[in-house]
KEKE-3310 file (N, C-alpha, C; in steps of 0.2 Angstrom, whole numbers, plus 5000, padded with zeros to 4 digits):
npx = (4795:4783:4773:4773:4766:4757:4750:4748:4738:4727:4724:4720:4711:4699:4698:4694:4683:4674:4674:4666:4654:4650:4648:4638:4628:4624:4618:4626:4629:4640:4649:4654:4666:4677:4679:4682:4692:4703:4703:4710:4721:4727:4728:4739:4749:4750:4756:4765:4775:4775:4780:4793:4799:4797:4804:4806:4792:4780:4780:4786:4779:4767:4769:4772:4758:4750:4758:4759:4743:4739:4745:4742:4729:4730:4737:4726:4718:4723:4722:4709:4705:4712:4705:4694:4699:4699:4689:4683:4688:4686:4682:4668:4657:4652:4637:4631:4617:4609:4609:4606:4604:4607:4598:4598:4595:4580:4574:4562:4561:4567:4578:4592:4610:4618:4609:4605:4618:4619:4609:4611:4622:4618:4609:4618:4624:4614:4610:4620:4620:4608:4602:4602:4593:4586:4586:4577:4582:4577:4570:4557:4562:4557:4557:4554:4548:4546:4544:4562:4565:4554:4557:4569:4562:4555:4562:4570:4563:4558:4570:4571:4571:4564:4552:4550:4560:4563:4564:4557:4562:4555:4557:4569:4580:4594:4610:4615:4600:4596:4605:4601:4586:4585:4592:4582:4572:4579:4580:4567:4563:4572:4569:4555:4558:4563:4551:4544:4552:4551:4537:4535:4543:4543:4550:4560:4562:4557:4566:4584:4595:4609:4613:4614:4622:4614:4618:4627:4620:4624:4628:4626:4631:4627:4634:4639:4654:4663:4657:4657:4665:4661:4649:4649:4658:4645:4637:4645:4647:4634:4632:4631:4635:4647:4646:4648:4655:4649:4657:4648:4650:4656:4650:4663:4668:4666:4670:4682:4676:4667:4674:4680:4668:4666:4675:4674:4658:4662:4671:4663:4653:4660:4662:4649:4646:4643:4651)
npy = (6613:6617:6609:6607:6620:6619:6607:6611:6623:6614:6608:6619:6623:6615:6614:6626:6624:6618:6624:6635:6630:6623:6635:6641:6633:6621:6628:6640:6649:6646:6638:6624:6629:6627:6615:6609:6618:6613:6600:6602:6608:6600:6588:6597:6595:6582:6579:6589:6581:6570:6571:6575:6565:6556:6560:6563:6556:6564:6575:6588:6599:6595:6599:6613:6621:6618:6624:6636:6639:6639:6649:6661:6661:6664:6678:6683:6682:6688:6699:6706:6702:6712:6722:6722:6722:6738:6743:6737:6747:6759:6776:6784:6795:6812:6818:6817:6817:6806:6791:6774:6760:6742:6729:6713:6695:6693:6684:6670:6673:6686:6698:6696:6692:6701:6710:6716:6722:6732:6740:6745:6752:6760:6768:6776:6784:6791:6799:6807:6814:6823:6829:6818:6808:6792:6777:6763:6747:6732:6719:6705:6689:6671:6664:6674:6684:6696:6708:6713:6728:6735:6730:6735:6747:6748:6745:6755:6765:6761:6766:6780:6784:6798:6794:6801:6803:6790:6781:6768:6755:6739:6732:6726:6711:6708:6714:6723:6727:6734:6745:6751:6752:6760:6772:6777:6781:6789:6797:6803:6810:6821:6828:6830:6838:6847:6853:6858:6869:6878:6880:6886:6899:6913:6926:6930:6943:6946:6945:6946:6932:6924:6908:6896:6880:6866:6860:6844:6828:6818:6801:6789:6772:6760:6744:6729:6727:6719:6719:6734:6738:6732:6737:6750:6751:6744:6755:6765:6761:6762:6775:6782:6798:6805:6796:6786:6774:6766:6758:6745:6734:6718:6699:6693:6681:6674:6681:6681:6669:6676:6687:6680:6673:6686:6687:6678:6684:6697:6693:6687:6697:6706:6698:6699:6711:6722:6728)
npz = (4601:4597:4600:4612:4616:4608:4614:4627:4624:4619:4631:4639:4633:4633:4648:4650:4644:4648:4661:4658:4655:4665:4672:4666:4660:4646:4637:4632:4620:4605:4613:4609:4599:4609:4610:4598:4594:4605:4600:4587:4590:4599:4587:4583:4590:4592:4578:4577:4584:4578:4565:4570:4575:4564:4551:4539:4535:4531:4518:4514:4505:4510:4525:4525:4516:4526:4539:4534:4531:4545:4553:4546:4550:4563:4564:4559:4567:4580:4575:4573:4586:4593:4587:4595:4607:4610:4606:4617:4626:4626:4631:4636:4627:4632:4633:4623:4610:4607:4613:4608:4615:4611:4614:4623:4629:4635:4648:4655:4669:4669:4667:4657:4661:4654:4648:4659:4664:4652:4654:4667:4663:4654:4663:4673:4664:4660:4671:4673:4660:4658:4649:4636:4626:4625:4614:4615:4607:4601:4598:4600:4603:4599:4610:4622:4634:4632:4622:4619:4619:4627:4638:4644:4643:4654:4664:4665:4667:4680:4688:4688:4675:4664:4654:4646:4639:4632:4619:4611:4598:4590:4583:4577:4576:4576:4576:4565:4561:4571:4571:4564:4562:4571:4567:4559:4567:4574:4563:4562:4572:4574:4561:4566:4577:4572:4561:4572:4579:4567:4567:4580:4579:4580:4584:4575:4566:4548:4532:4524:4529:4533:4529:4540:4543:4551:4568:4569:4573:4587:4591:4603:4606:4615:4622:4625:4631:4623:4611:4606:4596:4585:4583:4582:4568:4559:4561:4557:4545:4538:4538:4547:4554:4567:4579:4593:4605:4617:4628:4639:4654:4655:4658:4668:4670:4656:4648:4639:4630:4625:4617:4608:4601:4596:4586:4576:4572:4568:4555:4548:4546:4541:4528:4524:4522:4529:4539)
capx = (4792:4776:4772:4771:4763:4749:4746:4745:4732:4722:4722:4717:4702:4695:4699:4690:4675:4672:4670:4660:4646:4648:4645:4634:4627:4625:4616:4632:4631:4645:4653:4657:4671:4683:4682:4684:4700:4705:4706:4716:4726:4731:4730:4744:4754:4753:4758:4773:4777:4776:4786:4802:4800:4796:4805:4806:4787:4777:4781:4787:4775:4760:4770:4772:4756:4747:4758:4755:4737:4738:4749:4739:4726:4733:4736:4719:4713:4724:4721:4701:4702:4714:4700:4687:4698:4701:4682:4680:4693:4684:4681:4660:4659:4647:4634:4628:4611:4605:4612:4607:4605:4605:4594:4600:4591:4576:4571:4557:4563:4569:4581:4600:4615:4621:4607:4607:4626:4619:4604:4616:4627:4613:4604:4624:4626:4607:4609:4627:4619:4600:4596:4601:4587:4589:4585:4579:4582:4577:4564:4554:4564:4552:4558:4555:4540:4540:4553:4570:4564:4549:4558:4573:4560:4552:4568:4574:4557:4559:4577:4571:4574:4559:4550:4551:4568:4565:4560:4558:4563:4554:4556:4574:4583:4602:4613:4612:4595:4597:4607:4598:4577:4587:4593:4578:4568:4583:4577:4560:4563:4574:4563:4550:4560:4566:4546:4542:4554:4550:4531:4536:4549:4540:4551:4566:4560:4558:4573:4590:4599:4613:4609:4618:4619:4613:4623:4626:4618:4630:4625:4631:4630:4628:4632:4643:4662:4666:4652:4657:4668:4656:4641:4652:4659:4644:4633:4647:4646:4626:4633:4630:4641:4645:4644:4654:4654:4647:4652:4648:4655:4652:4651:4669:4670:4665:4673:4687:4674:4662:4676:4681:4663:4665:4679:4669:4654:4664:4673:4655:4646:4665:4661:4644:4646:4639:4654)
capy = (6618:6619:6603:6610:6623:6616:6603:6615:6624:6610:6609:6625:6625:6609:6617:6633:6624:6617:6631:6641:6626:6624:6642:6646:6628:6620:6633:6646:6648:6644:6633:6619:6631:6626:6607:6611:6621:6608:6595:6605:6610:6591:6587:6599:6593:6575:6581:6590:6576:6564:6577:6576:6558:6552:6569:6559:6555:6570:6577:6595:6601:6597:6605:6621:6623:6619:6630:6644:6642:6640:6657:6668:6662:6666:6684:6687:6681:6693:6708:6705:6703:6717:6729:6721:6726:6743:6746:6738:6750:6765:6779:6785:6804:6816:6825:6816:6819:6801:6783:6768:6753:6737:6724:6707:6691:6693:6677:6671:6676:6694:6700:6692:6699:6706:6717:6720:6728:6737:6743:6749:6760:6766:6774:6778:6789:6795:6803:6811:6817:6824:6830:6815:6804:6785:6774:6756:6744:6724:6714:6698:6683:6667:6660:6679:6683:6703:6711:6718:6735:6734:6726:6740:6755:6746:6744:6762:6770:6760:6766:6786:6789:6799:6791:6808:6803:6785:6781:6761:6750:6733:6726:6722:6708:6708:6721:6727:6731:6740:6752:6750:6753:6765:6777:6778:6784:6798:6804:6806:6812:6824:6830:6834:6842:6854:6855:6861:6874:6883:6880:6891:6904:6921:6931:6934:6948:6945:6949:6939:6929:6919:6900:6890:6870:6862:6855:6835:6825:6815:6797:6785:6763:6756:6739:6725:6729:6715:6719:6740:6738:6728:6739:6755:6749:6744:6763:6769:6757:6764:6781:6787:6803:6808:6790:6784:6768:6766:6751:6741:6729:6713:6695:6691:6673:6673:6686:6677:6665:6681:6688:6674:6673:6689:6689:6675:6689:6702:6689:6685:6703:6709:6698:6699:6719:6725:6732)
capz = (4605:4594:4599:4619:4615:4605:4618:4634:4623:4620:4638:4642:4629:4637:4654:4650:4641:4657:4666:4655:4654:4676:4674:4661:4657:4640:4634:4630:4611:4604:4616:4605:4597:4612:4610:4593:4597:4608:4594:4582:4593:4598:4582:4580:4594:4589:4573:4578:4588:4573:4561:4574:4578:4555:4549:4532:4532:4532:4513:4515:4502:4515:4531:4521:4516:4532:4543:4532:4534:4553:4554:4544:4554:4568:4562:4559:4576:4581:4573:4575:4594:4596:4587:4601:4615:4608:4607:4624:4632:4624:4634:4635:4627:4639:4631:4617:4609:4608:4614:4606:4618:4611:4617:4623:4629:4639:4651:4658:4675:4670:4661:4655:4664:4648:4645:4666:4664:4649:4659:4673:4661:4653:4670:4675:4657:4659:4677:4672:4653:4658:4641:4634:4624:4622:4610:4616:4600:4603:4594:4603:4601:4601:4618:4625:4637:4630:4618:4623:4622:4632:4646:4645:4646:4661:4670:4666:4671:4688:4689:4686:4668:4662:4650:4639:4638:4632:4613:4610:4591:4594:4577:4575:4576:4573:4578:4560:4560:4579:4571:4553:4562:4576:4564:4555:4573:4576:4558:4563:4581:4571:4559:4571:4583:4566:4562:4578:4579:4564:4567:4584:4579:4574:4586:4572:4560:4541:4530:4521:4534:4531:4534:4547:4544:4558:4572:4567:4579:4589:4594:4608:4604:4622:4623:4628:4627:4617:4605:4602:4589:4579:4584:4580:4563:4557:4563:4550:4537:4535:4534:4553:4555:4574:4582:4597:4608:4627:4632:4647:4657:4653:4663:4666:4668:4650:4643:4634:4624:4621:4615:4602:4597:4593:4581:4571:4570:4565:4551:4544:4545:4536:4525:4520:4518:4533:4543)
cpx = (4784:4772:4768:4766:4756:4746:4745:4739:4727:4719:4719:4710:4699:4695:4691:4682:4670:4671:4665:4653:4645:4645:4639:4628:4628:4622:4622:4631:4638:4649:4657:4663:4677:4684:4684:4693:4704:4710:4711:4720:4732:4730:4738:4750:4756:4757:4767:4776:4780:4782:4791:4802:4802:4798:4804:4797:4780:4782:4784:4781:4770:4762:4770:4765:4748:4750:4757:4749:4735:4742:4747:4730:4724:4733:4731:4716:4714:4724:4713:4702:4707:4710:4694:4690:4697:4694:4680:4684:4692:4681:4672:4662:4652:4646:4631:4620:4606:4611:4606:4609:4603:4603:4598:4596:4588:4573:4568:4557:4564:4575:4589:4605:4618:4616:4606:4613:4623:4614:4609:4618:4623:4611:4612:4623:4619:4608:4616:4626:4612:4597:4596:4594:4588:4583:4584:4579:4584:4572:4564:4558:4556:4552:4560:4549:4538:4548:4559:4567:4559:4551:4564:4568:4557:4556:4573:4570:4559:4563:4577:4573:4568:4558:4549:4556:4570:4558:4561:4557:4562:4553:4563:4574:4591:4605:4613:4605:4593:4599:4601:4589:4579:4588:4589:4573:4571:4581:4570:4560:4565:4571:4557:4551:4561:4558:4542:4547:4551:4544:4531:4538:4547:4543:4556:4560:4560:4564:4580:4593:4606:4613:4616:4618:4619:4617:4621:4625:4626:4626:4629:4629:4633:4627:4637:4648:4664:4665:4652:4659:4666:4651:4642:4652:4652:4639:4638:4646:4639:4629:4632:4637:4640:4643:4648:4650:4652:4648:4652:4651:4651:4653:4659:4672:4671:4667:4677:4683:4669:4665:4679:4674:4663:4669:4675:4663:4656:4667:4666:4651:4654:4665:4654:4642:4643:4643:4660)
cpy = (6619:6613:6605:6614:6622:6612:6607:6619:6621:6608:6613:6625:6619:6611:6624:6630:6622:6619:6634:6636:6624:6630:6645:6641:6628:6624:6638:6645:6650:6639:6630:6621:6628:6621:6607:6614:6616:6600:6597:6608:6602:6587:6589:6597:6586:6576:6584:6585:6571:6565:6574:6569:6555:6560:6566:6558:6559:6574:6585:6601:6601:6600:6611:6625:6625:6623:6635:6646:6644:6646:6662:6668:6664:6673:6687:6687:6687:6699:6708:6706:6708:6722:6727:6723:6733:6748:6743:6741:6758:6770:6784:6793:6807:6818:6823:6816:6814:6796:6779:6762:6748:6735:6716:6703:6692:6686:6679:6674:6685:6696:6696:6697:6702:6710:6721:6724:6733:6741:6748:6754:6766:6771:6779:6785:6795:6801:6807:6816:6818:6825:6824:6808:6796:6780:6764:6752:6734:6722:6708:6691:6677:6665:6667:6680:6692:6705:6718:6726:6738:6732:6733:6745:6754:6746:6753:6767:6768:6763:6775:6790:6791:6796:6797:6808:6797:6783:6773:6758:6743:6728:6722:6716:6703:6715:6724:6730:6735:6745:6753:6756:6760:6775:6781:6782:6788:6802:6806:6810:6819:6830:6834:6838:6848:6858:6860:6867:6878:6883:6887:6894:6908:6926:6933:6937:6946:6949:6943:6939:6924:6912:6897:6884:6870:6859:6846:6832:6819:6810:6791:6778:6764:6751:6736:6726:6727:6716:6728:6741:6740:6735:6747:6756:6748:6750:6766:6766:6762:6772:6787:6791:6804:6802:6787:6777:6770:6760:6748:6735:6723:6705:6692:6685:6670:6679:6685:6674:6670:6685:6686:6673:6679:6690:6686:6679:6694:6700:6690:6693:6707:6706:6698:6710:6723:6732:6733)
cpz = (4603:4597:4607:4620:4616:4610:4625:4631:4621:4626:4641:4641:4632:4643:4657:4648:4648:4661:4665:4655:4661:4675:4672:4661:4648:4634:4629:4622:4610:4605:4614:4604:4603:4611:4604:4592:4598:4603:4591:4584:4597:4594:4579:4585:4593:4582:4574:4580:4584:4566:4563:4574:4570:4553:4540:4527:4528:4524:4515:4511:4504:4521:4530:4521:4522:4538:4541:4533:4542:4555:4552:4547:4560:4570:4561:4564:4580:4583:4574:4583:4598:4592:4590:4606:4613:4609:4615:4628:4629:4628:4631:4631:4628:4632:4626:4615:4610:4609:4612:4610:4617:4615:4618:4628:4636:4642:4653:4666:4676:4665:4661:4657:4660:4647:4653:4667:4661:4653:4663:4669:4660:4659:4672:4671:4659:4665:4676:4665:4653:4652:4634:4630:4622:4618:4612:4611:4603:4600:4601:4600:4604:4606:4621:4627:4633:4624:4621:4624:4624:4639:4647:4647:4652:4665:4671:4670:4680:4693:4690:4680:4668:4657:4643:4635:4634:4625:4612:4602:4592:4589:4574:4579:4576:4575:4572:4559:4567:4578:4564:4556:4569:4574:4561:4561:4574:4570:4560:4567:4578:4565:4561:4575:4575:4564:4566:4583:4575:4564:4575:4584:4575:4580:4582:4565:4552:4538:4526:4527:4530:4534:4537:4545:4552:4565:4570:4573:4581:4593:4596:4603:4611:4619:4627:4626:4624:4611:4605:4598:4584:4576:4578:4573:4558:4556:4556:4544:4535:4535:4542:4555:4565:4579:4588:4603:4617:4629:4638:4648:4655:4660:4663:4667:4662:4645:4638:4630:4623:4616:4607:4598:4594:4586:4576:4567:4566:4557:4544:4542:4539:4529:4518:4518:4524:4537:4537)
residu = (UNK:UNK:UNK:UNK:UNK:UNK:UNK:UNK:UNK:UNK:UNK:UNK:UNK:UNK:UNK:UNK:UNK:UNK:UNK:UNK:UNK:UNK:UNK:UNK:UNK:UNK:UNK:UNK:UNK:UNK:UNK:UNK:UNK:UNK:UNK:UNK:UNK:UNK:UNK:UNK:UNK:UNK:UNK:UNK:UNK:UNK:UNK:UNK:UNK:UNK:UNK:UNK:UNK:UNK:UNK:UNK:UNK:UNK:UNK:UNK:UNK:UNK:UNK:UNK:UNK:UNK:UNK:UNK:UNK:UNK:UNK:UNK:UNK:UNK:UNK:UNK:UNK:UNK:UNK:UNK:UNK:UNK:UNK:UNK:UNK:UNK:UNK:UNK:UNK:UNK:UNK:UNK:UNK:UNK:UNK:UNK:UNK:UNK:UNK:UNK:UNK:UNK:UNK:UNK:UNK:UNK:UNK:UNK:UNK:UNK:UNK:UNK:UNK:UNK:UNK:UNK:UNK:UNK:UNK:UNK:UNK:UNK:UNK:UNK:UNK:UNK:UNK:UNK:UNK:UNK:UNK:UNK:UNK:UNK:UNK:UNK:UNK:UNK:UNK:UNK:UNK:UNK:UNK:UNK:UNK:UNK:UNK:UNK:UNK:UNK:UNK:UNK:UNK:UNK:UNK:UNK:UNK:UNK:UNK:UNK:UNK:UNK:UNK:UNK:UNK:UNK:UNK:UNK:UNK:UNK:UNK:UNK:UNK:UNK:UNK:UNK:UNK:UNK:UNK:UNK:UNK:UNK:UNK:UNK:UNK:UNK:UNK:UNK:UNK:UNK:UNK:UNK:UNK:UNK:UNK:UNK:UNK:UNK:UNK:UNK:UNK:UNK:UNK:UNK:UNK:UNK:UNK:UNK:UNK:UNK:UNK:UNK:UNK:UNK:UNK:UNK:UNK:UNK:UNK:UNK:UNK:UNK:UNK:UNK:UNK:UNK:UNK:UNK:UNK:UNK:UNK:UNK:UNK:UNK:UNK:UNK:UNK:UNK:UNK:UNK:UNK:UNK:UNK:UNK:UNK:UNK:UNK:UNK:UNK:UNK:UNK:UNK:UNK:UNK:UNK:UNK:UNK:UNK:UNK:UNK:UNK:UNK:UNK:UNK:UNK:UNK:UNK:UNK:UNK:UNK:UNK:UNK:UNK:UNK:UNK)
# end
């Protein structure tokens, strides 16, 4: 059974890689990972094959130890890309004080359809949540004509967001420092907005009051629904109270391998401490 298996999915991922590089071209980061697959995947079906055919040759001491790694493999992939649907099937929440929309690759031509989805939601959210304030967060890659958040508040202006409404971070790089250089803008923005109340407010009388805390600001992550989870998980890691995901639709040819890239990301930023 294993044997069939493994070989129809080897087939699949050569199949699939196929498409995503007619579709996308050779460019697709990642890519490689499916022919990748591919092999160890008929590796494992030659192997099964060879098992059932030499049951004698093949030690038990090394089928043990390599099922158990390919099954707890298995298990992680699992549970990784069941917490990427989960945040790409997350419902937007109205009213929030600020959104946060990553930045994704700017071409020479214009912009990349992942940050065109993102665009879209945004204006969508913006024209459904007027007092809303958004937050564009993207640094200049080297093969970029302007940086991601110069081309977002360009396209949002065009679109009718007011620009009173549109704060831009054009120093990251990483989705850690989108939320990292983003959250540091809402304390300023915050700050001054708190400044500029009490510099205004001589209509309450002198006298003891009893103080209030503040209302907790409450802030959206727009981005791609693959990449909420991620975006999500690490706004908490840094200590953001009151965060919630927006994500957008993404391109659905390549959703399956953006997906799998993602679990990779989430692997690496889990383990270097991020998320």
């Amino acid at each position: 059974m294993i044997t069939w298996i493994a070989g129809i999915g080897a087939a699949l991922c050569v199949i699939y890689y196929i498409v995503i590089t007619v579709y996308a071209g050779f460019s697709v980061s990642f890519s490689w990972f499916w022919l990748l697959a591919a092999g160890f995947l008929a590796f494992l079906a030659w192997g099964g094959r060879y098992w059932k055919l030499h049951p004698k040759a093949v030690p038990l001491w090394v089928c043990v130890p390599v099922m158990t790694c390919v099954a707890a493999a298995f298990v992680i992939f699992c549970v990784v890309e069941a917490c990427v649907f989960v945040g790409a099937a997350a419902s937007e929440k109205p009213g929030l004080d600020y959104v946060i929309v990553l930045g994704a690759k700017v071409h020479e031509k214009g912009l990349s359809n992942s940050l065109r989805l993102r665009l879209e939601k945004a204006v969508s959210y913006g024209r459904d949540n007027p007092a809303t304030v958004f937050i564009l967060s993207g640094g200049q890659g080297a093969d970029e004509p302007v940086s991601e958040a110069d081309a977002m508040y360009a396209y949002l202006v065009r679109q009718g967001i007011s620009p009173t409404r549109l704060l831009t971070e054009a120093d990251s790089e990483s989705t850690l420092e989108n939320i990292a250089y983003s959250q540091l803008l809402i304390a300023r923005q915050e700050q001054a907005r708190r400044e500029m109340a009490r510099s205004g407010d001589d209509s309450v009388a002198p006298g003891p009051y009893l103080q209030v805390e503040a209302k907790p600001v409450q802030v959206g992550i727009l981005t791609s629904n693959y990449h909420a989870f991620r975006a999500e998980m690490i706004a908490k890691k840094r200590g953001m109270q009151g965060v919630y995901s927006i994500p957008a639709a993404s391109d659905p040819v390549l959703f399956v391998h953006l997906c799998v890239r993602e679990c990779a990301a989430i692997i690496k930023d889990r383990l270097m401490g991020n998320m």
